[in-house]
C-alpha positions as CSV (number, residue, x, y, z in Angstrom):
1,X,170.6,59.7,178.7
2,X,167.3,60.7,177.6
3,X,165.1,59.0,175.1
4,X,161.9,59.8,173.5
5,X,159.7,57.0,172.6
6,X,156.2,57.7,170.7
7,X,153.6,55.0,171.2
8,X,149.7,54.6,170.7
9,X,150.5,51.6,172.6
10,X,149.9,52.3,176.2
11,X,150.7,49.2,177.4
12,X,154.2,49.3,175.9
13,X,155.3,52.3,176.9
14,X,154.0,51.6,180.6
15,X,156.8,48.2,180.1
16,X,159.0,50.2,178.3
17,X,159.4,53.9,180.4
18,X,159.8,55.2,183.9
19,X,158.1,58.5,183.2
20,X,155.1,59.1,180.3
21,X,153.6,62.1,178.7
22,X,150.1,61.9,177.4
23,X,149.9,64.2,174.5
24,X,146.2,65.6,173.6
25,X,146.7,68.1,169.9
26,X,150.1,68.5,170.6
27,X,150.0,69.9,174.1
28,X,150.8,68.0,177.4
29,X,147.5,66.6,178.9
30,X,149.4,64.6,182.2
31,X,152.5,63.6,182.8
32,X,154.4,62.1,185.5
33,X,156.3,59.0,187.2
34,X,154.6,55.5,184.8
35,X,153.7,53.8,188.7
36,X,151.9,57.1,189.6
37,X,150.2,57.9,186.2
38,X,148.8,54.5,185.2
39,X,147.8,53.9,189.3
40,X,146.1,57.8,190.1
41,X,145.2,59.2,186.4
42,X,144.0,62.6,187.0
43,X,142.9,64.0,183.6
44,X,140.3,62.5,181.7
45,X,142.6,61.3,178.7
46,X,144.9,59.6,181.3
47,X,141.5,57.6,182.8
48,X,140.2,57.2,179.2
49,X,143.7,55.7,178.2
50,X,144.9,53.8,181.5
51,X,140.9,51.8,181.2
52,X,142.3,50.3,178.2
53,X,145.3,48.4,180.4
């Protein structure tokens, strides 16, 4: 079953998914496995966003 949760909450949706999307003007900015995003950001968004954890 699939699920799509929207969050500004970063910290949420790293408890509450297994996979995230970071979204920059509508368009996908990184995605990937939670563990492997929020470990090894690549995009600038992903750093700026996983600094605030």
């Amino acid at each position: 079953m699939l699920i799509i949760f929207v969050s500004h909450d970063v910290e949420d949706a790293a408890r509450s998914a297994n996979h995230i999307c970071y979204l920059r003007a509508g368009v996908s900015a990184e995605e990937g496995p939670t563990p492997s995003l929020l470990g090894n950001p690549k995009s600038q968004l992903s750093r700026w966003l996983t600094g605030s954890i």
